[in-house]
N, C-alpha and C positions, 0 to 999 in steps of 0.2 A: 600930488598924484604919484602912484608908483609907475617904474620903468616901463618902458613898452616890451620888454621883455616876459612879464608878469603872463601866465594863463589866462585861458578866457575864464568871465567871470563866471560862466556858468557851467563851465567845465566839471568843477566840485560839486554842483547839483547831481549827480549822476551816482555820487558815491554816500548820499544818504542812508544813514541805517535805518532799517524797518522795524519796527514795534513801540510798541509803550509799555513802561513798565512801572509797578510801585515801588517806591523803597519806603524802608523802615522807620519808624521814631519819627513822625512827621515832617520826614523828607518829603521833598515834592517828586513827582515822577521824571522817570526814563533819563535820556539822554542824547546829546550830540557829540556822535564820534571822532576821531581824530581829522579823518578824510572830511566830513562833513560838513553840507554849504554853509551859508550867509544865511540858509533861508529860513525858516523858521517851520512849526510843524504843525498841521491842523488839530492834532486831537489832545486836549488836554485835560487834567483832573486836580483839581486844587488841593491842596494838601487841607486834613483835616485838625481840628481841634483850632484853640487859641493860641494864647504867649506861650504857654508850658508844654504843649505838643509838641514840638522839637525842634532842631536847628534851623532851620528854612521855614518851616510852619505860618507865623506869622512876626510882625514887626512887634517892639516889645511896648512900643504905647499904645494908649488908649483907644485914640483916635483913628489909627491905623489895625486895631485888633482882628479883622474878619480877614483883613487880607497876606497870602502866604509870603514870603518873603523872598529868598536870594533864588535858590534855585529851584525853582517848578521849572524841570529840565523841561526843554522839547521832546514831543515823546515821536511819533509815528512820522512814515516816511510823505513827504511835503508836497510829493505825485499823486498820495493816496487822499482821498474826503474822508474826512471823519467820522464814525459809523451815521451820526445823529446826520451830516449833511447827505449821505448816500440815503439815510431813508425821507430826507426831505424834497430831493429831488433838486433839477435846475431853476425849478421855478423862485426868484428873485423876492415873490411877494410873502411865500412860506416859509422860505430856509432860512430867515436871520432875524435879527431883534427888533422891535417895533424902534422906529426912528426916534423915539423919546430917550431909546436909554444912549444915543448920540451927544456930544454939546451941542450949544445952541449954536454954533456957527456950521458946525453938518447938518444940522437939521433942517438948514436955509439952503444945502448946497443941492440944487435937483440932480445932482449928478451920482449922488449918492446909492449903494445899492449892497449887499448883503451874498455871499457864496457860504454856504456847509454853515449858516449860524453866524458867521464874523463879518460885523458892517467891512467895506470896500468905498471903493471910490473908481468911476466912469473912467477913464485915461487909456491912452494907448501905451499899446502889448509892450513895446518897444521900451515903456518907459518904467516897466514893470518887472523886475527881477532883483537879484540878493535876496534881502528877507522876505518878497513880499510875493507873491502868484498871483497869475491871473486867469481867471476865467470866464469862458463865452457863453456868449445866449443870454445874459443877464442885463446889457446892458443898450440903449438904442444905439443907431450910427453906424457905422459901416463897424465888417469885422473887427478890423482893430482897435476896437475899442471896446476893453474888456475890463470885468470885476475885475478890483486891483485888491487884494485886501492882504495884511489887514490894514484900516485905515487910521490912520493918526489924528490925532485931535491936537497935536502943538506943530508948529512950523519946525519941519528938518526932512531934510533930503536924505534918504536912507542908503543913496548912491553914491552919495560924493566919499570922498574921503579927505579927510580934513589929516595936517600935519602941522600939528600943534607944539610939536618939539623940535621943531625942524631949526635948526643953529645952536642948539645946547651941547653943550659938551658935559662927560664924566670930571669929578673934582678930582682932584691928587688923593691916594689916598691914602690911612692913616695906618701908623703900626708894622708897617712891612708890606699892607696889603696893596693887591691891583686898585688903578683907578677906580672911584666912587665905592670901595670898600673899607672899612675899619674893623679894628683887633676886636673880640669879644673872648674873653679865657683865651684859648687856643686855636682860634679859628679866625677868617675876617668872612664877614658878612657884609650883604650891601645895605648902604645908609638909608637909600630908598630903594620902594618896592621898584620893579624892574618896567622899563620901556622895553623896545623892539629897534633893533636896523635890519632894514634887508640889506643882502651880503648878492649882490648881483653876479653876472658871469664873470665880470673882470677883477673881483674882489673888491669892486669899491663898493662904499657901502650907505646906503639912503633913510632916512627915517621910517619904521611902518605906521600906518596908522593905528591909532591903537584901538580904534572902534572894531578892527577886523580879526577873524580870525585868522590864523596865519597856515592854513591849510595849505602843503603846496610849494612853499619858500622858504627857501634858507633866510634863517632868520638868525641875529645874535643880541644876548639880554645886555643892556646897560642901565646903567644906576645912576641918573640924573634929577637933579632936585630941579624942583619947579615946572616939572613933566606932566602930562597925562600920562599914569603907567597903562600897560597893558591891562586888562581883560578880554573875556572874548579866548581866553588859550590853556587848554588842557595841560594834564601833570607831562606826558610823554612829549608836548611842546616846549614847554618848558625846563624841560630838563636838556634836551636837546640846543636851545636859545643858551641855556648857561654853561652848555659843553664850547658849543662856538665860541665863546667869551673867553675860555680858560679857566673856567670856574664850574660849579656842580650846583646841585640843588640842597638846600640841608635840611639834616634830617629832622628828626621833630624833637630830639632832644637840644639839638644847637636853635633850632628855633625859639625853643620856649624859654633856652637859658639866655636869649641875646634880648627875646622880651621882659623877660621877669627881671635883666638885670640882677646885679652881684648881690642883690640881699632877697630874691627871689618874688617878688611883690607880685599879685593880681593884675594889678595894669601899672602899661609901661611907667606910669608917671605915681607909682604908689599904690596902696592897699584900698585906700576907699575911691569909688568909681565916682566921678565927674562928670557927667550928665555933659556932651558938646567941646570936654577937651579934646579929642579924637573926634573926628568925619562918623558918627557914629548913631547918629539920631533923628534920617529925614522922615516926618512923619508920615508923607504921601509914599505907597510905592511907586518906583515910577515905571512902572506898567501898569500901573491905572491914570495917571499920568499922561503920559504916550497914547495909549488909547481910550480913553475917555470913557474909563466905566469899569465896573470893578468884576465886569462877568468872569466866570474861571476857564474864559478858552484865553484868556491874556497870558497866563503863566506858561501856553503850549506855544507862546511867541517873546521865552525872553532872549534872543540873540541879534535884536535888534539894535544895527550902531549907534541907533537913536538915544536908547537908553543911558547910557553914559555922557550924554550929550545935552540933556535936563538940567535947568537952573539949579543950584544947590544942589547937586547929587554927588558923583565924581568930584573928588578934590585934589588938584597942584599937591606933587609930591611933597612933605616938606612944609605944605601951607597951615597945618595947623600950629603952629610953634610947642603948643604945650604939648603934644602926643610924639613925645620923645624917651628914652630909656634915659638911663643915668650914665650910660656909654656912649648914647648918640644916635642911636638906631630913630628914624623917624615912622610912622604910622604902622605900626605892628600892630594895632587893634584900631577896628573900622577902613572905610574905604574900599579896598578892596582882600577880598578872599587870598588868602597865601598857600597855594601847594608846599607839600613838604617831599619827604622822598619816598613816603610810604609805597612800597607797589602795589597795596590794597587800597590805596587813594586817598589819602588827608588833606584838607584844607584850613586853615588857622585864622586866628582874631575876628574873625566876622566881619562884616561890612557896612556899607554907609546907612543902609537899614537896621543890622540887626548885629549886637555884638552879645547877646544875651543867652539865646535859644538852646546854645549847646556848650554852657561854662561861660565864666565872664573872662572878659578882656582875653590876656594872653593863656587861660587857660579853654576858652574856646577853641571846640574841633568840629568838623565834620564828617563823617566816616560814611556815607549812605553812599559816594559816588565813586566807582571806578576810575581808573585813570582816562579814560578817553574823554571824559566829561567836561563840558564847557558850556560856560554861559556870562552874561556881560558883567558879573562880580566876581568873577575867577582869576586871580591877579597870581604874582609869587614872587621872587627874591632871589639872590643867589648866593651860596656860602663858597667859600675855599679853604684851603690848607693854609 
């Protein structure tokens, strides 16, 4: 757990932004801003087309083709129903999915119940906030005991906060550069993608979770092999994390040249792609996953710390041995999304879904989101001098 110093949790609910919006090349919609909660947002639009519709669009196999990929941002503010649930009304029995399209272990649970469209679950108010809202009149038993939704179909506390890195330390590092960095041409970059410490009042400093967004807290990036790195944290977070460190964010020309390596290649580990050398090919997304069904109001809830927290998805920095450069650098393609320092918004190599959608391996980009943008595949890195 973090300090008791930490804000309330729901303090950041307050500062949701309001709308939804499209973006282009088969990006998924809108977004969550830098201020903005854990919680997740009711109204969403799945992105259209297949594999070749664009970077987020959908996953690049077969068996995952209907469904959109990294980021179907959160789009509208998380106070507001979403137009379909405001003309559905509160009634429980009209507003949401026939209990089929549930797993078969919801579909046994009588507690079960449905707000604006998105199956819930019966539970007290109390035990209802981050990602998830609650609302009344839906469900029997006294007031507090409200629609929770949305409701999860795999076992995970979307409250706790797990600290998974917690006794690791940064390696010595290589070339001149600060701990857990090494030389690349002229530059040191880190070896892995970046974790999180909160940096408390007294300057000591505590592991973040990395399921969370870091809205609110000084935060500082480290480069620790064997991590859960971050997700869950925007470009203007992240640049901030690697100011605190001593370090920057680098730009997209040191990025691409610390992936492509000294003879320039496609992916880190060579010219022809390798199918699973890199975190790079789960075939479930895991928002459908998580919530047990592949309807398209899932994508208006990917900032759930569940997500990253799914069997096979998220991988240990470091853990695939072969998605390595010929310098050292570990997982620059797949895992997780890499901000760069564009101020028009760049994210690189694609992720444990999809490294395909928009250029392969280390020539993968995404351009459709703003810097405030975040969601649980949004990772990043840090360069220095």
């Amino acid at each position: 757990m973090h300090s008791s110093s930490r804000l309330p949790r729901w303090l950041p609910f307050l500062a949701v932004a309001l709308g939804l919006s499209l973006v282009t090349c088969g990006e998924e919609p809108a977004s969550l801003s830098d201020a903005g909660p854990r919680e997740p947002m009711d109204a969403g639009i799945a992105a259209d087309g297949g594999e070749e519709s664009g970077p987020d669009a959908g996953p690049a196999t077969a068996d995952a083709a209907a469904l959109p990929t990294d980021a179907a941002e959160p789009g509208a503010d998380a106070s507001e129903p979403a137009d379909d649930a405001e003309a559905a009304g509160p009634d429980a029995s009209s507003a949401g999915p026939d209990a089929s399209d549930l797993p078969d272990a919801a579909r046994a649970d009588a507690a079960w119940c449905t707000a604006g469209g998105i199956p819930g679950t019966c539970i007290d108010v109390a035990e209802c906030y981050g990602t998830r809202k609650p609302t009344a009149g839906l469900c029997p038993g006294p007031k507090e005991i409200q629609c929770c939704t949305p409701r999860y179909a795999v076992d995970c506390d979307p409250n706790a906060e797990p600290q998974p890195n917690l006794g690791l330390t940064e390696e010595p590092g290589v070339g001149g550069c600060p701990a857990g960095m090494l030389r690349v041409s002229t530059f040191c970059i880190d070896r892995f993608e970046a974790a999180l410490e909160e940096i408390l009042a007294d300057d000591s400093r505590v592991p973040w979770s990395p399921y969370f967004n870091p809205a609110g807290h000084r935060v500082r990036a480290v480069s620790l092999r064997g991590a859960v790195p971050q997700g869950y944290v925007n470009e203007t977070q992240a640049a901030a994390a690697c100011a605190e460190a001593g370090k920057r964010m680098c730009s997209d020309t040191e990025w691409k040249r610390a992936c492509q390596g000294p003879s320039g290649t496609t992916y880190p580990y060579g010219n022809t792609r390798q199918t699973g050398v890199c975190n790079d090919h789960r075939s479930e997304h895991p928002a459908a996953e998580l919530y047990g069904t592949e309807a398209s109001w899932i994508y208006s809830h990917i900032d759930s710390p569940c997500l990253n927290q799914l069997v096979d998805g998220l991988a240990l920095t470091g853990g695939y041995s072969g998605c390595v450069t010929a310098e050292g650098v570990f997982d620059m393609m797949g895992n997780l999304h890499e901000w760069t320092a564009d101020p028009a918004g760049t994210f690189r190599g694609g992720f444990y879904v999809d490294t395909v959608q928009n250029g392969n391996g280390c020539l993968y980009a995404t351009t459709a989101h703003d810097v405030s943008h975040w969601d649980y595949s949004t990772g990043f890195r840090c360069c220095a001098d």
